[in-house]
N, C-alpha and C positions, 0 to 999 in steps of 0.2 A: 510776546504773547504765545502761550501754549496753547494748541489747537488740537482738534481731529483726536485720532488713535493715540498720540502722545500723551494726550489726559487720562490712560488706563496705564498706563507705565509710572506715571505719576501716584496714580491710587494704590498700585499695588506698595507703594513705600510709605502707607499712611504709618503701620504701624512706627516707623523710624524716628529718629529725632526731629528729621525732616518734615518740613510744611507739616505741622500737623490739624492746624485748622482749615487749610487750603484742602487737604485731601478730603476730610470729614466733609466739606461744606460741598461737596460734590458729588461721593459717593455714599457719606453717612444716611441714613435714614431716621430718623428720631423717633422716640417711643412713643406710641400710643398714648393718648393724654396729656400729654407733652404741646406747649407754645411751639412755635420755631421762633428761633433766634433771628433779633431784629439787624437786618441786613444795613452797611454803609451807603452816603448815598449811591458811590459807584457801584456797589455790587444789585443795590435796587433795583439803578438800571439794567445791568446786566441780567438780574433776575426775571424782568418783563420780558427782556428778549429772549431768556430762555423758555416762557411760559408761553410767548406766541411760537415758539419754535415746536412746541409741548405740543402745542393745539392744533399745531399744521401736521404735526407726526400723526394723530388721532383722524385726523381729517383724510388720511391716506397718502400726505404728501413729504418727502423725506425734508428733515431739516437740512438744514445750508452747514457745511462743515466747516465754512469762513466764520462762524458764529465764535465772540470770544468767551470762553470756560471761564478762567480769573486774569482781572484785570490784571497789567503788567506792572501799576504802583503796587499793587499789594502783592505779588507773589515776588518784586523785588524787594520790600519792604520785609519780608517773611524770611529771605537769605539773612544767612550770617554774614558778619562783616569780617573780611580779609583785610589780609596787610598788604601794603605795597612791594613790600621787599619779598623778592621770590625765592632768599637764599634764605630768610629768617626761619627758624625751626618751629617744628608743629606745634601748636598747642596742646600741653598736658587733659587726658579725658576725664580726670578727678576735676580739672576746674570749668570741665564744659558742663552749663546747663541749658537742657531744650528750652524753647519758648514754652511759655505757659499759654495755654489760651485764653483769651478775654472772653469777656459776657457776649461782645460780636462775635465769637468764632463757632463755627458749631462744634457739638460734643462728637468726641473723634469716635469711628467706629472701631469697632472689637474684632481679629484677628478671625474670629469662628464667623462673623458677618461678611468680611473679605472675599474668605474662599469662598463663602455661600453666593454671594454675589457672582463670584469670576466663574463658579461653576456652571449658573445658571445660564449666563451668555455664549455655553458651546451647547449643542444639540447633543443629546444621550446616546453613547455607542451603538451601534445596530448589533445583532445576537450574532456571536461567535460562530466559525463555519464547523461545521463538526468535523472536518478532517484534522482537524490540531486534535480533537482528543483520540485519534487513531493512534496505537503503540509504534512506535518506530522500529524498521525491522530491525532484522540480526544482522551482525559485521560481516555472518558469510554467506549471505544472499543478497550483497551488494557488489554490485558490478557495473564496470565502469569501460565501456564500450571505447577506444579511439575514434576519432571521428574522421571519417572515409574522405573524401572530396574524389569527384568522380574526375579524370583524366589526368591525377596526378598520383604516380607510381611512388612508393617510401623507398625512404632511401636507407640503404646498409650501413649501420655504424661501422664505422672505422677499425682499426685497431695496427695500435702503434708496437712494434718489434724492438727491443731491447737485450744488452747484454750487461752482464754485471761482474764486477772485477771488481777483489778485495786483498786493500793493500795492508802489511802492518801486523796482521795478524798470525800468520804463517810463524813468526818469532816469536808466539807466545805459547804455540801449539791452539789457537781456538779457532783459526780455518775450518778445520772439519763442522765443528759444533756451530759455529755463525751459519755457515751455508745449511744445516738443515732445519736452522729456526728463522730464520730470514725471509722476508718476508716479499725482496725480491726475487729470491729462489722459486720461493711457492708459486708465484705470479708465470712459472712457466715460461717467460720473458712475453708475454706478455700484456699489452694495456688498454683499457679504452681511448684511452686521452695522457696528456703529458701531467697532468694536477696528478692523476692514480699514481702514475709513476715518482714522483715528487713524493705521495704522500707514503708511499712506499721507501721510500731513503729517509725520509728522517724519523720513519719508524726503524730502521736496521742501525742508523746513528745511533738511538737508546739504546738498543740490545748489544751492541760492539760496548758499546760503557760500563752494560752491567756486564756483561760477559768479563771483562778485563777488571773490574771489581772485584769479581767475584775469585781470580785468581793473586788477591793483590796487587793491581797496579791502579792505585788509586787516582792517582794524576793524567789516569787515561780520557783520552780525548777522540772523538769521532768527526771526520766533516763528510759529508755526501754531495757530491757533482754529477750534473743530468747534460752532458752535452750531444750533439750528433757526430756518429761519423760515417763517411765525412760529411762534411756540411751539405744541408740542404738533402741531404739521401733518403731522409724519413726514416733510418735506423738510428739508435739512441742508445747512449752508453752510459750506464749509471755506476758511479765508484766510490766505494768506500773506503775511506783511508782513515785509519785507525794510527795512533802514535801512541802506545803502552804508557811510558815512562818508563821510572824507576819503581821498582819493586819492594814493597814497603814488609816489613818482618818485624818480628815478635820481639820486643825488646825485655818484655817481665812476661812474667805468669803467675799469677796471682788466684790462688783458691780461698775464698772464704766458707770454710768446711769444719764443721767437729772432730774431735776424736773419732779414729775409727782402729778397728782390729782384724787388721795388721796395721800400725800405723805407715802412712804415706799411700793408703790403698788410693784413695782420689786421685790423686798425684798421678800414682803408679796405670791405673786406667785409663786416665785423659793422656797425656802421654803427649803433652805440645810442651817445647821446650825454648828457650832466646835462640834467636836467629832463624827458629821456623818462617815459611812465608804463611802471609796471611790471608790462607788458601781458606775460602767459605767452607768448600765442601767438606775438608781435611777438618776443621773445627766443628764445625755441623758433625762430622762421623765422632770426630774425641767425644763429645758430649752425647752423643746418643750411646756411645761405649760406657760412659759410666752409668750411665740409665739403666743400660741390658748388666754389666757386669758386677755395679752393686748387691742388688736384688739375688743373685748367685749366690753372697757371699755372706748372707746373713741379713741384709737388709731389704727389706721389702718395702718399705716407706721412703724409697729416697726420691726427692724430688729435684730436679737441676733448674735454677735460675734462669735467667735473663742475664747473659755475657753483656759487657762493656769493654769496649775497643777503644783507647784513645790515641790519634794520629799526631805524630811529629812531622808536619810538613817540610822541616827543613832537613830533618836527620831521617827521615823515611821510617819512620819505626813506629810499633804502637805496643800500649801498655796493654795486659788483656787482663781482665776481672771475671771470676766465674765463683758465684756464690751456689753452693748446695747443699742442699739440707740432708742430709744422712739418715737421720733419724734413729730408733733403737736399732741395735742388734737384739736378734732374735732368734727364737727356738721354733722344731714344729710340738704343737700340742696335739689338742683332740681334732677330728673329723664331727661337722655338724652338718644338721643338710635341714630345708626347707622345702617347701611345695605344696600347694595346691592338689597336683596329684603325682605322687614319688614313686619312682620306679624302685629302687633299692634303699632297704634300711643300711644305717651309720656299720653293721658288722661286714657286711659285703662289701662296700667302699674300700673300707678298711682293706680289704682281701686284697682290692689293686692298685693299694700303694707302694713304693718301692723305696720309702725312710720309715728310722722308727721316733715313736715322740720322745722330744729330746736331741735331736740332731741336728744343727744349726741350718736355718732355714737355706732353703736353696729352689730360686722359682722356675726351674729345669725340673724339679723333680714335683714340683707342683704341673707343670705344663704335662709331664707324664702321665701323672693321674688322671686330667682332662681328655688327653689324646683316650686313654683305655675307654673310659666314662664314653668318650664318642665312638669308640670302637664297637660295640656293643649294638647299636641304633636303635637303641630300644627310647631314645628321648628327642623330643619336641626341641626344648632348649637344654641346655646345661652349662654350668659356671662354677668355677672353683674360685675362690677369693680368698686373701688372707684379713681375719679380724682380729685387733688386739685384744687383752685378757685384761693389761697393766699385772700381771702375778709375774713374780721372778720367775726366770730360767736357770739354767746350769749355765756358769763361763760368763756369769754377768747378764745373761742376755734377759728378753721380757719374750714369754709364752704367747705363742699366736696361733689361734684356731684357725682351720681350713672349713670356708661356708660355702656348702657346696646347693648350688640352688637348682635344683630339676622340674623338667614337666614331664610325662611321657610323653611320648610318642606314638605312632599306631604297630603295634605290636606284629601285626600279619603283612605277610609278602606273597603275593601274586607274581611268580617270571617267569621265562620261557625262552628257548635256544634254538633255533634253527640252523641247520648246514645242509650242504648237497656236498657230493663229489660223483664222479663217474665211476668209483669203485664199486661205494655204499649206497649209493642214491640218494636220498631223500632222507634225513634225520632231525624227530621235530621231540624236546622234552621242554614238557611243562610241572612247575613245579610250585605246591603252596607249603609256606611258611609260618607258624606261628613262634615266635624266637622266646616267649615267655610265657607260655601254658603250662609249665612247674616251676615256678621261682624260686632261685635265681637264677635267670638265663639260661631255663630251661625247656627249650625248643621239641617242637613234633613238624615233621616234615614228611610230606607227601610226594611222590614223587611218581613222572610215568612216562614213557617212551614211546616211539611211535617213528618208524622207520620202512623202509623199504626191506632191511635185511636185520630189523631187531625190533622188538616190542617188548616193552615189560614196566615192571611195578613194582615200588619200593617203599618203604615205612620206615620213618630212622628217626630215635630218640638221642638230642648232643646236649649236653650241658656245658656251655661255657664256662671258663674261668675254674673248673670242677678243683674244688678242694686247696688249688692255690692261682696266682696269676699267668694266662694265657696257657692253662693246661686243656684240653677238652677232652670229655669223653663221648663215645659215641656207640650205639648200639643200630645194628641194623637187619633189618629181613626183607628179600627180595626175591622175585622170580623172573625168569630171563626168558626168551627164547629167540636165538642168533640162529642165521642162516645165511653164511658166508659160502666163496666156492670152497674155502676147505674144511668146512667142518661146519653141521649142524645139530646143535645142539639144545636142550630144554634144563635150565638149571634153576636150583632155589638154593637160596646162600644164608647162612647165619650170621655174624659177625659182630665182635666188639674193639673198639681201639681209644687206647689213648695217643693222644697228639699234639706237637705244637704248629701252628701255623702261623704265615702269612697271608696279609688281608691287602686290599687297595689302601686302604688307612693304615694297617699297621704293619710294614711290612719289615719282619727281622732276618736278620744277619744269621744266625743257627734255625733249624726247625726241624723236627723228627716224627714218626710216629712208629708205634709198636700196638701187637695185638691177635687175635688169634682168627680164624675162621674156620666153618665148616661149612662144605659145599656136597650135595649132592646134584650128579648131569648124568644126563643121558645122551648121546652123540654117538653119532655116525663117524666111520673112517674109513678107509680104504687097510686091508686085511691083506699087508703081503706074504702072509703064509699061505692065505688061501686063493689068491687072486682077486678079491672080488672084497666090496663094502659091502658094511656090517656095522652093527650099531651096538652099543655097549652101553654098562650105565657105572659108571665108579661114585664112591666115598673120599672125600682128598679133606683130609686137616693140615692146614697151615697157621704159620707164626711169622704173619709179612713184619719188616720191619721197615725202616729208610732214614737216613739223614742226609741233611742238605746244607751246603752251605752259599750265601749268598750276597754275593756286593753292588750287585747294579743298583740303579738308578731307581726304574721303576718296573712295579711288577709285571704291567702287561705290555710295557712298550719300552722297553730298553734301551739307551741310547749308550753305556758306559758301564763298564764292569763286568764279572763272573759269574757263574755260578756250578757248583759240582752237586752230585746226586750219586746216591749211590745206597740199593735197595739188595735186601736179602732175605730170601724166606723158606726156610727149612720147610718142609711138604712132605707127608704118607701119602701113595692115592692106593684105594683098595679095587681091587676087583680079582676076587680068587683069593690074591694073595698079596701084603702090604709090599710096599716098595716104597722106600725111603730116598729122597733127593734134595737138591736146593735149587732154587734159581737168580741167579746172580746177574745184576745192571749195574753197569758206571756208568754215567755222562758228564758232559762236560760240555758248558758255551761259553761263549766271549763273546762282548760287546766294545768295539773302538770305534769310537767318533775320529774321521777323518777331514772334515772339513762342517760349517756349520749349518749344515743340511744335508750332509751324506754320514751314514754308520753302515760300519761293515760288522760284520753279525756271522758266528763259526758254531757247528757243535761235532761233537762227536760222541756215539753212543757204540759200547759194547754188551754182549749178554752170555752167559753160558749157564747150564743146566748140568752138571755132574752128579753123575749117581746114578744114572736110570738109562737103559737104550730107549731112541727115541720112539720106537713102534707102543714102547710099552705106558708110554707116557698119554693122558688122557688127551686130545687132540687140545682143548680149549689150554692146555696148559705150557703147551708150545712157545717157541719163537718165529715169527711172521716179519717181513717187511714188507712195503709200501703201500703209500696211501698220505695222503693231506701232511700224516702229522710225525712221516716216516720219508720213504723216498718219494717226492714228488715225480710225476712221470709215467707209473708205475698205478695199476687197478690195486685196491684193498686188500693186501697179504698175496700179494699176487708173484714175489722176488722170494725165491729158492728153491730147495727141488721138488720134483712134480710126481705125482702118482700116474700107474697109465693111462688111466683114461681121462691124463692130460689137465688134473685139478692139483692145486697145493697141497701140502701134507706140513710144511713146517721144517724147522729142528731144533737143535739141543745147542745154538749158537748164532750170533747175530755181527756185523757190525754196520754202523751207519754214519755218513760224515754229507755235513751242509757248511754251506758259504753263500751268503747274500750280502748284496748292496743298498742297503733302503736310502733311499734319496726322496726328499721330501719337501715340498712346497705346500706353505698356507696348509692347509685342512687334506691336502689330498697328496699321493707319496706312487712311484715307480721302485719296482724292488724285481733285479735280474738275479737270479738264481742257480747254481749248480747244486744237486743231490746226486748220491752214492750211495749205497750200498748190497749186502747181500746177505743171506742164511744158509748156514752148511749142516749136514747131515752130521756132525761130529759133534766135541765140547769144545772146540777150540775157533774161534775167528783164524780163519789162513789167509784173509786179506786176498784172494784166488776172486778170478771169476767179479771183481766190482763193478757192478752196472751202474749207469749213471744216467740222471735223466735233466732236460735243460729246462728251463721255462722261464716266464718273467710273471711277475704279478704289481696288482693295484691295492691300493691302501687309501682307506676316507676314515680319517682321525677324529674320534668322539671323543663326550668327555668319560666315558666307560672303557674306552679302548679301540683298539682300530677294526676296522670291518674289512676283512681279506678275499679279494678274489683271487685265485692264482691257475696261469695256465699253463702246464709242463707234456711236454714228450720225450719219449724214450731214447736212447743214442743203440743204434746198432739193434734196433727193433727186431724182437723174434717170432713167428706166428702165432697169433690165437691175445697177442699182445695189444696195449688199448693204442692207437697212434696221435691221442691226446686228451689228456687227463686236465679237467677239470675241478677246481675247491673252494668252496664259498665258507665260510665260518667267520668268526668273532677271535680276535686275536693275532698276534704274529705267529708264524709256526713253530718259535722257539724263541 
């Protein structure tokens, strides 16, 4: 007998093969106009008792839950019949068919009547609280407090001490390289817990395998141990013991490659031969060598594979396959260019290339033309490419254009220089640029000064690149006015030069300039015929020249190499009556790197003037020492001989000699210093009389160049002398 709540478990399976007139007759409903089906005698009764049960529910009082729902003949009579044997196999579902209902059974309810029913028996949801449709906040205004308990103190995590010892590897040379990717290294020997440390060793097990891989020894094996010592100490020793093997090597080499010309260039490039070891890096370089060295040699399309290595585990050897694709050889053809908004037409490009078309391609000299192209900063972006033509060349090859893709860039410059010294004081020049207001690259520049002991103005037209590559020419007119202690003076100057130079980007090995000036000044001097200063005004035309030669490193911060200099310029100066001279500079520095963060750093500078007594010479035209960018130690022209009333005058002769140590850490650098020298009243350096001044200075490394402060004093101090000299600027002194 099914009873109670179980009779709703039962209904919910009307739909089923199961009972299906059992369920219907209890929770079916029959249609509207519809008999009800004529019930058995047992269920008759049972239907009386469910009608008093009916009427007592109506009447307020709850039926009896011992009442029976369907009789037990009929709802066993309604199972299927099983078998006895509990091991016989199920019956196939093709040959099951449900009970059909009889005219006693009622008509079984409908699936959509079911739910409707079972729905009806729970009570409808009550309204949603409106904090669910609140947005949830943001991940970072969530905070998660610990939670305090009052008279109980938190306790300090631990932390477990450890050493680390690495066996095996010292014979392969990869000691060094384990310990500073190693991951126990890092750990400081430090750990929270003995798991960190663990998981720490068998992350250095992997890297000891690729490492010894990576040099050949393919049968290498790593194991890692965490023990204490000694026992019980709570110090911990973690050890990695590495076993190489044997060393596995090149047994073929194998190119799959086209013709090329020269033939065996592939070959000749990659350059691994049988019995090489098979060193990653060593192969990894061969194959980036015919990447870079192809493309040199006429080929610009060459592409290099995916290498295959196959190992001989017993004979240690492996086969190596390197397919690459060459592609044509090639010529250069035309110069094309594209842009949006193009700084320079296809005939100026042209200007700063350095092949002519027709000459087997070579992407050094493609990389050339890009460097110039950037030199210039007159663009946003710029790209040089090679694109094929498919048109013959000369020598077999196929014509390949260079596309060179430009944006500009913003043509005007806004900069500005500030220095101090204790000589000069206070030196501030700002300067605007517009590098392409006559195209091409042809610049108007502003310029203005503003000094403690100089103020002036200047106007200068330069065209770059003028007429061929890296020539400039430059025109300029400016007016001065200098007030040093030995000589004050008001000048306005003419001048034109052509030039070559060096730049941060493009810095060469030769460089010169030549050109002419005319200057008129007006200046004060001290008048030893008469006793007494006296102001003058001369006319001086000159024809400065200079060439330079140069091997360092880099332009403003040199760490290795030379450079010589050496300037001459034929001069008239008029006043009365012309007088004819020259004035003649050598220099010379050196840069040796001594260790890999100290350079030691030399110059020496000579000067003579022949042709003229020095009285008769315009003061501004003189030779002067010290100051910042001369003899440190030493006030602004302040070293040679002296008029009476105890101010410079200058001469006809110089020499100057420096020796520094720049030592340099990270971004910021110590540099101790000796400076020398002196200026004689003759045309001759007599090396007599060399002063010297001592100092040390500081160095903060940009990426424009270094920022110098330097502080020097005189040796063997004479009165009226500075007792310490002061220099701030942009630059090393030399």
């Amino acid at each position: 007998m099914i009873k109670g709540v179980k009779a709703v478990w039962i209904a919910a399976l009307a739909g089923s093969a199961f009972l299906p007139g059992v369920a219907c007759a209890q929770i079916g409903t029959p249609n509207p106009g519809q008999g009800a089906p004529t019930p058995a005698p047992s269920a008759q009764r049972d239907a009386q008792d469910k009608s008093s049960s009916t009427a007592s529910t109506q009447d307020g009082t709850a039926p009896s839950t011992d009442e029976q729902i369907i009789p037990d003949a009929e709802f066993n009579a309604a199972l299927p019949s099983l078998s006895g044997d509990i091991n016989a196999p199920l019956e196939s579902m093709e040959g099951f068919q449900p009970t059909s209902p009889t005219a006693s059974a009622p008509v079984p309810a409908s699936p959509a009547q079911i739910t409707e029913q079972v729905e009806e028996s729970f009570a409808a949801p009550g309204a949603e609280s409106p904090e669910f449709a609140q947005p949830l906040p943001a991940l970072s205004e969530f905070r998660v407090e610990p939670v305090k308990i009052e008279g109980l103190e938190e306790e300090k995590a631990g932390t477990i001490r450890y050493t680390t010892v690495v066996r095996g590897l010292d014979d392969v040379g990869l000691a060094g390289q384990f310990r500073s990717l190693s991951a126990l290294e890092q750990g400081d020997g430090e750990a929270a817990n003995a798991a960190m440390i663990s998981a720490r060793a068998r992350e250095d097990e992997a890297l000891a395998v690729r490492l010894m891989h990576s040099l050949g020894y393919y049968d290498g094996t790593a194991v890692s141990t965490i023990e204490q010592t000694p026992r019980n100490s709570g110090r911990v020793r973690a050890t990695i013991a590495a076993t190489p093997g044997k060393l596995y090597r090149l047994s073929t080499v194998e190119i799959d490659a086209g013709p090329t010309v020269p033939a065996g260039l592939v070959d000749r490039e990659l350059n691994l031969n049988p019995g090489d070891p098979i060193d990653a890096v060593r192969i990894q370089a061969a194959e980036a060598n015919v990447s870079l060295r192809l493309p040199q040699q006429g080929y610009p399309f060459t592409k290099v594979g995916q290498r295959d290595i196959l190992l001989d585990e017993e004979t240690h050897f492996g086969d190596y396959t390197l397919p690459v694709d060459v592609g044509q050889r090639a010529s250069f053809g035309r110069i094309v260019t594209e842009g949006r908004r193009q700084v320079f037409d296809v005939d100026h490009i042209e200007l700063l290339r350095r092949y002519k078309p027709g000459d087997i391609y070579d992407t050094r000299k493609v990389d050339d033309l890009r460097q110039a192209l950037i030199a210039t900063s007159l663009f946003s972006t710029v790209s040089v490419e090679p694109v094929r033509t498919g048109q013959p060349g000369p020598e077999g090859t196929e014509v390949v254009d260079l596309m060179v893709r430009q944006t500009a860039g913003r043509a005007r410059t806004l900069a500005g220089e500030v220095g101090y010294s204790t000589g000069q004081g206070f030196r501030a020049e700002a300067t605007w640029t517009h590098r392409n207001l006559f195209p091409d690259e042809g610049a108007l520049i502003a310029s203005g000064v503003l000094g403690t002991q100089e103020q002036g103005i200047s106007g200068t037209f330069r065209r770059s690149n003028a007429g061929q590559r890296d020539r400039t020419f430059q025109a300029q007119a400016a007016i001065n006015h200098s007030d040093y202690a030995a000589f004050e003076s008001y000048t306005g100057t003419l001048s034109v030069r052509w030039s070559r130079d060096s730049t941060p980007i493009w810095q060469k090995r030769w460089t010169y300039f030549y050109g002419a000036e005319i200057i008129g000044s007006n200046e004060d001097r001290y008048n030893f015929n008469r006793g007494e200063r006296d102001r003058g005004t001369w006319l001086i035309g000159a024809l400065p020249t200079y060439l330079g030669y140069d091997t360092s490193d880099n332009l403003l911060n040199p760490t290795r190499g030379f450079r010589l200099k050496g300037n001459l310029s034929p001069e008239t100066s008029m006043r009365g009556a012309a007088r004819p001279y020259a004035r003649v500079m050598l220099e010379g520095t050196i840069y040796q790197p001594v260790s890999s963060s100290i350079v030691v750093a030399g110059r020496a500078r000579f000067g003579t003037i022949p042709g003229i007594d020095r009285d008769d010479l315009p003061p501004s035209r003189r030779y002067y020492a010290g100051g910042g960018g001369s003899v440190r130690g030493f006030g602004y022209q302040e070293l040679g001989p002296r008029s009476p009333d105890d101010r410079p005058v200058g001469g006809r002769s110089l020499n100057e000699f420096a020796i520094e140590a720049r030592y340099r850490f990270g971004n910021f650098g110590i540099v101790p210093f000796v400076d020398a020298g002196q200026v004689y009243e003759g045309v001759t350096p007599t090396l007599k009389d060399i002063r010297l001044g001592l100092g040390v200075g500081a160095r903060y490394y940009t990426n424009f160049g270094p920022l110098r402060i330097d502080i020097a004093t005189p040796m063997n101090r004479k009165p009226n002398e500075s007792k310490v000299a002061l220099y701030i600027s942009i630059g090393q002194a030399f």
